[in-house]
Structures are given as C-alpha cells and as structure tokens.
C-alpha positions as CSV (number, residue, x, y, z in Angstrom):
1,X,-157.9,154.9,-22.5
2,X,-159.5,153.9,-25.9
3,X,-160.7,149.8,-26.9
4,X,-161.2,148.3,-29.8
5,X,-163.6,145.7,-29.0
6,X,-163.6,143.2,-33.0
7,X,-165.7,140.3,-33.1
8,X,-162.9,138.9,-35.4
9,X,-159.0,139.2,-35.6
10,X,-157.9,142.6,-37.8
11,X,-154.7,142.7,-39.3
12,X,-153.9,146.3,-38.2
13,X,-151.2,147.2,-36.0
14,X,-151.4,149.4,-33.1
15,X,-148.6,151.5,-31.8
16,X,-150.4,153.6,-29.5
17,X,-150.5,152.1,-25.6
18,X,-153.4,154.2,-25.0
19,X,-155.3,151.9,-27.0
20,X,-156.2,148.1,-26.5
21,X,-157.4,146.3,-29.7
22,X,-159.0,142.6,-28.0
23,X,-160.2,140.1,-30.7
24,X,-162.9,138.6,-28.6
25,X,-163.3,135.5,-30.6
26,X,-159.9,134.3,-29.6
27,X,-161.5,134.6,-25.4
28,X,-163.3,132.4,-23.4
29,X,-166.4,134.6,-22.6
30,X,-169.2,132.1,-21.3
31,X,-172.7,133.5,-21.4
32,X,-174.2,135.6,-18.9
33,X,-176.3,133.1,-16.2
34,X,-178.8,135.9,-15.3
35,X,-178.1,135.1,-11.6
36,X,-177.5,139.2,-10.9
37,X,-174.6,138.1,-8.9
38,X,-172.5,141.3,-9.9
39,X,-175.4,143.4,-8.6
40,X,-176.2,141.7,-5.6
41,X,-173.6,139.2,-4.3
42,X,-170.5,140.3,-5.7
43,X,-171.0,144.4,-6.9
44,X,-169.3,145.4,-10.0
45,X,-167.6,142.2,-9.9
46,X,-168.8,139.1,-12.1
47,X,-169.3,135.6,-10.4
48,X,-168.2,134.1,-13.6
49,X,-164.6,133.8,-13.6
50,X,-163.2,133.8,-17.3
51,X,-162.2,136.5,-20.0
52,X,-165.0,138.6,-19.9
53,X,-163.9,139.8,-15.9
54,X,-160.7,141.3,-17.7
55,X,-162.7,143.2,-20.6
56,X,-165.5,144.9,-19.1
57,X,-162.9,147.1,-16.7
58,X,-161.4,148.1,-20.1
59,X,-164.6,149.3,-21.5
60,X,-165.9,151.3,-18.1
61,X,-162.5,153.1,-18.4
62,X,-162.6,153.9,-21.5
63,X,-163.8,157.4,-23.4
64,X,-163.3,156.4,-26.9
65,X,-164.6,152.5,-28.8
66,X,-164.9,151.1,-32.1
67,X,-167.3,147.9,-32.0
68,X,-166.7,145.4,-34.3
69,X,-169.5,143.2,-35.3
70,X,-171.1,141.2,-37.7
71,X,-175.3,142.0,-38.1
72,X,-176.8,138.8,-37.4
73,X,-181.1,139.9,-37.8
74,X,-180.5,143.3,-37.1
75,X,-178.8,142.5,-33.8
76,X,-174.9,142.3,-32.8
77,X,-173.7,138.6,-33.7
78,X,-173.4,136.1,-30.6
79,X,-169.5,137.2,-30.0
80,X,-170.0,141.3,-29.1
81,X,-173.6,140.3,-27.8
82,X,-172.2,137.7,-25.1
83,X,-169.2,140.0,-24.4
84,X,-171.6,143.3,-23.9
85,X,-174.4,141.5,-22.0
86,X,-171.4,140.3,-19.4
87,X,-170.3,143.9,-19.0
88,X,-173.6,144.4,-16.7
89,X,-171.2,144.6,-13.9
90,X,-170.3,148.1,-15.0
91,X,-173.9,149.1,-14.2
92,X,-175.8,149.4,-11.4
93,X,-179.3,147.8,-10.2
94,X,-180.5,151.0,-9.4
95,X,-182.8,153.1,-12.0
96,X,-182.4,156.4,-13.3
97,X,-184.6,158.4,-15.6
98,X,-183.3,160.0,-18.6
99,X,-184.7,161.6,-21.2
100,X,-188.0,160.3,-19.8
101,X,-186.9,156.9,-20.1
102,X,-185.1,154.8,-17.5
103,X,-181.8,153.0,-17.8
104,X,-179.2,151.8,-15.1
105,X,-177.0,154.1,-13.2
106,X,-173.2,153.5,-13.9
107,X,-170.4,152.3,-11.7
108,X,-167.7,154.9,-12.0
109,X,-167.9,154.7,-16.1
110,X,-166.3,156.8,-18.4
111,X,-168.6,159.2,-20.8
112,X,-167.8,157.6,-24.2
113,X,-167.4,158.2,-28.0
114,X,-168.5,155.3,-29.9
115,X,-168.3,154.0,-32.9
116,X,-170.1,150.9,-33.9
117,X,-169.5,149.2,-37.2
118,X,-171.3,146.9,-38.3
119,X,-170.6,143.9,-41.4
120,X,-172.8,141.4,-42.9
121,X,-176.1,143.4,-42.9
122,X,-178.2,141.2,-46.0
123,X,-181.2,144.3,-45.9
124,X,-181.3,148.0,-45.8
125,X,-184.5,146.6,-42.9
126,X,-181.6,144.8,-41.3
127,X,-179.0,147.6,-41.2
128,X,-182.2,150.4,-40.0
129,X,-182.6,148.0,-37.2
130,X,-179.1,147.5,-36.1
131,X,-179.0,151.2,-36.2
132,X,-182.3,152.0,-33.9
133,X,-180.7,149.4,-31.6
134,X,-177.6,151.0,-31.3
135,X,-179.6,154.4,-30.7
136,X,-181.3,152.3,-27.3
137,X,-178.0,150.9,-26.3
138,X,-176.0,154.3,-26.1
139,X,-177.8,155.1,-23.5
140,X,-177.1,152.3,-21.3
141,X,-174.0,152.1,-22.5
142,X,-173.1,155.6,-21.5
143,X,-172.1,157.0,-25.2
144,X,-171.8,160.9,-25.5
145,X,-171.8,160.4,-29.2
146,X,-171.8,157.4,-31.5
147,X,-171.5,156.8,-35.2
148,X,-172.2,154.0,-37.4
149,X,-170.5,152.5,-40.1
150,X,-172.1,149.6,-42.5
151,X,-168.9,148.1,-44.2
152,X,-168.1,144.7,-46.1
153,X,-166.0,142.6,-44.1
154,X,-163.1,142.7,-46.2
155,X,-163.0,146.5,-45.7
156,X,-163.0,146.3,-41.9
157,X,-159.2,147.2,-41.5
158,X,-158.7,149.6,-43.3
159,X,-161.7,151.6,-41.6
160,X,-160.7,150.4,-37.9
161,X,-157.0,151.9,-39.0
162,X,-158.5,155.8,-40.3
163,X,-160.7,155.4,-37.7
164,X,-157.8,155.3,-34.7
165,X,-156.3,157.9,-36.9
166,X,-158.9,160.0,-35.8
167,X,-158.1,159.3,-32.4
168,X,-154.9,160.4,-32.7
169,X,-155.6,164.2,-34.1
C-alpha cells in the first residue's frame, strides 16, 4: 500500500487503488491527550474515537509516503504534527536501541520510503531544521529511506503527481 498524507487538498487525480491520497485538513483529528491509553489500556488502538483511528492503520501498512506539510519554525505545521503525534498507537511502549540511540519498537509496521515535502520554509535556518528533524523522526517512524523536497506551495501538485509516477516504475 502507498499514502499520501497532504496537509491541504491537491488537485491531482489518482487512478492507482494501491494508493490513498487523505487531505487531512478536511478530518476531525483532535489532539493527542497524552493519557498513553493506546499503550496501556487499549494497545495499538487509540482511546480517542475520531479520524485519526482510521489513518494511522493506513500509515503502519504502508511501504511507500509522501508527507505534505507546511514549515511552521522549522517544525511540521499543526495539521501533519497532530495527525503524526496520534499515530503513537503504531508503536510500542517498549525501547529498543538503534544506532546507539533508543526509539520505540513497532507494532507490525511496514519498513517505509518516505518522502517528506515541505512548503512555506521563510529561512534556509528554517528549512536545515525541518530537515535534521526529519532525519530524528525516520527512525521512529520506521523509514528505510527518505527524501526531502522544499517546494512553493503553488508547485505542490505537480511534484506529489511525478512523485507517484515514481511509484509506478
């Protein structure tokens, strides 16, 4: 399975149902309570019951993403940050130690290309930021490989579309 995970509506059009393209600003994803409920009372399994219990099954399945988000200070703007912070579920409590560093152990997730690209970056400060936290995330977030792409906002279809393209080959 591949996601497309955007932060705001594309106009592209998938034909491919391998691939989900979910605008998340058009879900109700409340914010992550920090009660550890999916870890403790519920495993795997969010006690908040809204979108977000629907989404972050698609991203554990999924080998390939494209993230689509607006840099707010460096950081992934409060749409992908809310969404990604309730996919905790995916993840265990449990600690593992990789590359000399620990990081949660996964619940049955898929080993994942990713690529994150990022809009709205004011600074080349703010953009090398965004990319040394997107360097910490793929760990956690279980990416083989992941690329980056800085674009303007008004260029985000056309490189979500050659992107899938690459999917495709």
């Amino acid at each position: 399975m591949k996601l497309i995970l955007s932060d705001l509506p594309l106009k592209i059009s998938i034909q491919n149902e391998d691939i989900k393209l979910i605008d998340l600003s058009s879900l109700n994803i409340q914010n992550c309570k920090g009660c550890f409920g999916c870890w403790t009372r519920t495993p795997g399994k969010c006690v908040i019951r809204d979108d977000a219990v629907k989404i972050y099954p698609l991203i554990a399945k999924s080998d390939k993403v494209i993230y689509i988000t607006r840099i707010k200070y460096g950081g992934y703007d409060t749409v992908m940050k809310t969404m990604l912070e309730r996919a905790i579920p995916i993840q265990q409590a449990f600690i593992r130690i990789l590359d000399g560093e620990t990081h949660h152990l996964q619940r049955d997730v898929a080993l994942k290309d990713a690529t994150i690209i990022g809009y709205g970056a004011d600074t080349e400060e703010e953009q090398q930021i965004f990319f040394k936290l997107i360097q910490r995330n793929s760990k956690n977030m279980n990416f083989n490989k992941s690329k980056i792409i800085f674009a303007d906002k008004e260029d985000l279809d056309a490189i979500v579309t050659s992107e899938v393209k690459k999917w495709e080959r």
